[in-house]
N, CA, C and O atoms as a GROMACS GRO file, in nm:
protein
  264
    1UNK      N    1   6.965   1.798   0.074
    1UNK     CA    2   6.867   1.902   0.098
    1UNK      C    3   6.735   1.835   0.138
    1UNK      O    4   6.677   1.738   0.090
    2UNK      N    5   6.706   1.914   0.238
    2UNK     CA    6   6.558   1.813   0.310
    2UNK      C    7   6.441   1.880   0.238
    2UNK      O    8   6.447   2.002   0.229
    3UNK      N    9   6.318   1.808   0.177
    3UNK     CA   10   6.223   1.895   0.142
    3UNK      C   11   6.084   1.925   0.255
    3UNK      O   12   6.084   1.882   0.370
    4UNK      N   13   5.997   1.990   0.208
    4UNK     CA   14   5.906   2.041   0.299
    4UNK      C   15   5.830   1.911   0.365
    4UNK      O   16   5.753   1.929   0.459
    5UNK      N   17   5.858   1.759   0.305
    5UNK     CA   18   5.700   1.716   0.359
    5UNK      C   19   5.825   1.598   0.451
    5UNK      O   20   5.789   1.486   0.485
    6UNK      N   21   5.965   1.651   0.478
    6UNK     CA   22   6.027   1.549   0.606
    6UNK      C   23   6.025   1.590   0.729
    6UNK      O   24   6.059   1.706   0.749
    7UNK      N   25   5.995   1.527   0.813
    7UNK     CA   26   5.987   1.504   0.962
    7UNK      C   27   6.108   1.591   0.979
    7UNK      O   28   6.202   1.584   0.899
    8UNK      N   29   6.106   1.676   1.087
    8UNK     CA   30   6.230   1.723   1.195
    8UNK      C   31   6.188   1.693   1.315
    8UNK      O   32   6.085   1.728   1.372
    9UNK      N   33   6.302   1.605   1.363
    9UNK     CA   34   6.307   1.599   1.512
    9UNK      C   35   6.430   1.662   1.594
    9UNK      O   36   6.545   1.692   1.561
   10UNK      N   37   6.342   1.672   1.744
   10UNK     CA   38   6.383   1.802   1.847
   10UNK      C   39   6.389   1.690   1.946
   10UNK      O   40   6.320   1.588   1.937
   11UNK      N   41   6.480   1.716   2.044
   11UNK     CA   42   6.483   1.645   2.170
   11UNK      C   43   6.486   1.793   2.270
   11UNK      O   44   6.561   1.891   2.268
   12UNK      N   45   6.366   1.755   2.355
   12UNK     CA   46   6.344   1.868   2.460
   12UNK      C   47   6.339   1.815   2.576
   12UNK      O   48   6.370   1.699   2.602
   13UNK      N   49   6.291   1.919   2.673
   13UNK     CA   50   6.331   1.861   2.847
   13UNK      C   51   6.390   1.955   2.919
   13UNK      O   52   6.380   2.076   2.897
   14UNK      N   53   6.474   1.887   3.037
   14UNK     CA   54   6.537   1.975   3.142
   14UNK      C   55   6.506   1.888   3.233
   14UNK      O   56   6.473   1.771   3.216
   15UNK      N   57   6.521   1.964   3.362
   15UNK     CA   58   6.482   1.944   3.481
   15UNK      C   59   6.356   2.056   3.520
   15UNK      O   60   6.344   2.176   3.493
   16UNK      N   61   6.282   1.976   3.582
   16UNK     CA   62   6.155   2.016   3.620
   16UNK      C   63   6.144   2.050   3.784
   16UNK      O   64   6.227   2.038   3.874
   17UNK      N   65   6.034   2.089   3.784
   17UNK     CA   66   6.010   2.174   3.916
   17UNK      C   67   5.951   2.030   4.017
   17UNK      O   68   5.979   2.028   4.136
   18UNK      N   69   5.883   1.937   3.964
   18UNK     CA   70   5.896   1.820   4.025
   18UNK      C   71   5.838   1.700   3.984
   18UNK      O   72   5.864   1.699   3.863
   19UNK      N   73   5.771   1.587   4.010
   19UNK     CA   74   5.773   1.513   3.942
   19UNK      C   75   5.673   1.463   3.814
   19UNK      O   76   5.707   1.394   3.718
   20UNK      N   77   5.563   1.508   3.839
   20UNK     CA   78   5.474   1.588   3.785
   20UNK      C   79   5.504   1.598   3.622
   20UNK      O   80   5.443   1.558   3.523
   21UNK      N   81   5.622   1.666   3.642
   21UNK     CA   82   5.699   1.686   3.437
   21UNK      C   83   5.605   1.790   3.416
   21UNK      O   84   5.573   1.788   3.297
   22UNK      N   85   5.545   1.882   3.479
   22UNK     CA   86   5.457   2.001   3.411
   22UNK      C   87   5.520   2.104   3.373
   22UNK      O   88   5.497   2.132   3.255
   23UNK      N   89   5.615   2.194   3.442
   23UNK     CA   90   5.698   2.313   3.459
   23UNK      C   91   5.853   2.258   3.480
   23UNK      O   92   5.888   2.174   3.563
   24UNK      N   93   5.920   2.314   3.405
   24UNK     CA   94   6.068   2.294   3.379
   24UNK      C   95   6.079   2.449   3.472
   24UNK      O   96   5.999   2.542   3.479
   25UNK      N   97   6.231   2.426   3.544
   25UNK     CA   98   6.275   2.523   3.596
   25UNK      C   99   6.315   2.609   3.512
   25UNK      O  100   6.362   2.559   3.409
   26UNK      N  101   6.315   2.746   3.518
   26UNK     CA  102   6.379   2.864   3.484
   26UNK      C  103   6.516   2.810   3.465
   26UNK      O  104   6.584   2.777   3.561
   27UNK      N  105   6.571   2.798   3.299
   27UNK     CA  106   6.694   2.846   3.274
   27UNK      C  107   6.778   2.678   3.296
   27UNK      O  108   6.894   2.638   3.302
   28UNK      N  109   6.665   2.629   3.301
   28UNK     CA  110   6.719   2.436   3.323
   28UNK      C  111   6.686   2.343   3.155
   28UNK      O  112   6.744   2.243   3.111
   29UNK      N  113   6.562   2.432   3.089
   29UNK     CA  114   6.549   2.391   2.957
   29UNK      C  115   6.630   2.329   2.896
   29UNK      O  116   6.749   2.343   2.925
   30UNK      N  117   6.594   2.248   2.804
   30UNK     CA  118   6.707   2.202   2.685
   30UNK      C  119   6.578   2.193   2.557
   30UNK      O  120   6.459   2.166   2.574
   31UNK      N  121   6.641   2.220   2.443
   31UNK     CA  122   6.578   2.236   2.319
   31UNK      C  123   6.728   2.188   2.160
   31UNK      O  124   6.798   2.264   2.093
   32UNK      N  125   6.719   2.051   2.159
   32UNK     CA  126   6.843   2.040   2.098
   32UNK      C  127   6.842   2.032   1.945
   32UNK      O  128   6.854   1.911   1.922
   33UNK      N  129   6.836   2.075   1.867
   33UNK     CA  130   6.750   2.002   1.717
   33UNK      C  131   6.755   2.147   1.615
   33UNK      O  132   6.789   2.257   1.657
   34UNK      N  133   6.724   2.125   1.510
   34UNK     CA  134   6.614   1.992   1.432
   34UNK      C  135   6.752   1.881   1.367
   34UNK      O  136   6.854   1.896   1.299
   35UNK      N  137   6.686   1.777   1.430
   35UNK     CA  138   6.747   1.666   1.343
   35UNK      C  139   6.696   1.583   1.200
   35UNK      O  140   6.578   1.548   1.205
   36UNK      N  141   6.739   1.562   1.126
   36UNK     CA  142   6.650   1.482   1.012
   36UNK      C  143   6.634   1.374   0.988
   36UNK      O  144   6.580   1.321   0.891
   37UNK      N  145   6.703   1.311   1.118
   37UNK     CA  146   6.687   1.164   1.115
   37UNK      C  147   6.657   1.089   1.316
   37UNK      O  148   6.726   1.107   1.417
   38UNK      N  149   6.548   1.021   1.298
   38UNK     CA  150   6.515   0.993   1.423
   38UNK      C  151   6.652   0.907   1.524
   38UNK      O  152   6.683   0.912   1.643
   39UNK      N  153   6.695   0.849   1.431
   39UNK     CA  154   6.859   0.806   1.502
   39UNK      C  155   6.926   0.881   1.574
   39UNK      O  156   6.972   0.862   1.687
   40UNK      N  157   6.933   1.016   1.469
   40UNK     CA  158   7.002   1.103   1.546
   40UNK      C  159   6.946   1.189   1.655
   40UNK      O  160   7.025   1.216   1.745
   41UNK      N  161   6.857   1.224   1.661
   41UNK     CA  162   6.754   1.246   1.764
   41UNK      C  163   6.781   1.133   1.886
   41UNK      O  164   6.852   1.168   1.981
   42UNK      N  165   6.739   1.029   1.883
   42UNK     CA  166   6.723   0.911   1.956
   42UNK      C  167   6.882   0.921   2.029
   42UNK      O  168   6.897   0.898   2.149
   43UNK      N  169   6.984   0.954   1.948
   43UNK     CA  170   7.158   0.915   2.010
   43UNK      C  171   7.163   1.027   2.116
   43UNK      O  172   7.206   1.006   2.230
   44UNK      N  173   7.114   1.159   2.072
   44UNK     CA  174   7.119   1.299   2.162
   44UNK      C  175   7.070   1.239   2.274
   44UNK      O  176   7.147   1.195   2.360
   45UNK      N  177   6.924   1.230   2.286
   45UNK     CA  178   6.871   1.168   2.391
   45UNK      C  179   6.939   1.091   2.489
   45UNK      O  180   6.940   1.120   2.608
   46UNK      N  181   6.998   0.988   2.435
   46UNK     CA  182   7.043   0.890   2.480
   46UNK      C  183   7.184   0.980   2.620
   46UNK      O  184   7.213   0.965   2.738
   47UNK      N  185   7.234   1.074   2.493
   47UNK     CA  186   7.348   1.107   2.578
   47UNK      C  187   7.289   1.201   2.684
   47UNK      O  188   7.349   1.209   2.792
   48UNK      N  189   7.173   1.277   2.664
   48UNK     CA  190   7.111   1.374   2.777
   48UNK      C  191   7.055   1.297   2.904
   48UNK      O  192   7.049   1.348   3.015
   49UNK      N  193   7.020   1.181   2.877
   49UNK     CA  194   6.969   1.104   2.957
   49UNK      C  195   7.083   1.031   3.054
   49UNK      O  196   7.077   1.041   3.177
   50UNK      N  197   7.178   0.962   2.990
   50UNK     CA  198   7.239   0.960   3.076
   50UNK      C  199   7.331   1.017   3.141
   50UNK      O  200   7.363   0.953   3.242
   51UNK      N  201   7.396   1.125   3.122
   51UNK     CA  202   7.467   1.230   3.195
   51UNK      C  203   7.349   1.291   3.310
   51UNK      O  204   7.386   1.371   3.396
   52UNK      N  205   7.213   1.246   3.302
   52UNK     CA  206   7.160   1.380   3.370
   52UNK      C  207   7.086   1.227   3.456
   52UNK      O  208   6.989   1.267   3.521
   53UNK      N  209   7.100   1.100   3.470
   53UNK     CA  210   7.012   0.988   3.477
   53UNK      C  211   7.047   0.984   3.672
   53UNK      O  212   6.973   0.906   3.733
   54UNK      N  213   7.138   1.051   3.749
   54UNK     CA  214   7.110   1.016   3.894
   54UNK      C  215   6.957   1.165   3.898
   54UNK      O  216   6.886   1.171   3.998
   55UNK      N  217   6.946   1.217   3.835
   55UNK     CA  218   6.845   1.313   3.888
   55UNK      C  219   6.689   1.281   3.849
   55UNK      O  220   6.651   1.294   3.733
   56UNK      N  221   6.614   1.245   3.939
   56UNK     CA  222   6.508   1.197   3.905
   56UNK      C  223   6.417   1.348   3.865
   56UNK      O  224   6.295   1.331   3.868
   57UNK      N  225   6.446   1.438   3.843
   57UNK     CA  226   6.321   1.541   3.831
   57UNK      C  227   6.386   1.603   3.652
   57UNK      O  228   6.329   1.698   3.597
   58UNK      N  229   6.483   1.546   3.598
   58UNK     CA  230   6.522   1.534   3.474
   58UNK      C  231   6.451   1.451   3.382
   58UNK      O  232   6.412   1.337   3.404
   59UNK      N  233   6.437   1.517   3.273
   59UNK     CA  234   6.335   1.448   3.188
   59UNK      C  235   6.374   1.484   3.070
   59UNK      O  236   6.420   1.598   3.067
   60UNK      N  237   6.370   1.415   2.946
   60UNK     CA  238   6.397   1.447   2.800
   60UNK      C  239   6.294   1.360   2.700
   60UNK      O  240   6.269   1.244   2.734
   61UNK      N  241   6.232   1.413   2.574
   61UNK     CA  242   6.170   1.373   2.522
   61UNK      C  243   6.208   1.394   2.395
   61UNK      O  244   6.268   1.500   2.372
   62UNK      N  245   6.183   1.303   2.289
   62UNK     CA  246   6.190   1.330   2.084
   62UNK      C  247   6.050   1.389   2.055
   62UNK      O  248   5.944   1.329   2.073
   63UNK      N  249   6.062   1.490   2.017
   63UNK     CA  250   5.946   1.544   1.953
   63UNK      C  251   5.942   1.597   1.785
   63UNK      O  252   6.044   1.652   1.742
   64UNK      N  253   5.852   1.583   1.716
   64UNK     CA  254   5.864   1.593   1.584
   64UNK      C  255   5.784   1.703   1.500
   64UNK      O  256   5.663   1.721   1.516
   65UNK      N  257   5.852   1.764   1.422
   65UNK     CA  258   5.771   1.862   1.366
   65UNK      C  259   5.788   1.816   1.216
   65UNK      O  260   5.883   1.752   1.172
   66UNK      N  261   5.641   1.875   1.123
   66UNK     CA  262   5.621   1.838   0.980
   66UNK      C  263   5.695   1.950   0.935
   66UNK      O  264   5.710   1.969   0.814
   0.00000   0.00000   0.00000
């Protein structure tokens, strides 16, 4: 059981409108999480990144909430 004061991490992203990384396309989002351990966060990533790695306007990030 996780208590209130642990980290959750989210791996977010998509493909974007261009290179920029400002605006993700309509319906291209990804929002994968909460994870409770940055490993596991970090492995998601890993696999979003490279399945999606010939497209340069694809982007994924670990982001963390308290």
């Amino acid at each position: 059981m996780s208590s209130m004061n642990e980290l959750k991490y989210w791996v977010v992203g998509g493909e974007y409108e261009s290179t920029d990384f400002q605006s993700v396309i309509k319906g291209r989002e990804v929002a994968s999480g909460p994870f409770f351990s940055r490993d596991e966060a970090l492995r998601v990533w890993r696999q979003l990144s490279e399945v999606n790695r010939p497209c340069a306007l694809t982007k994924y990030s670990i982001a963390t909430q308290a």
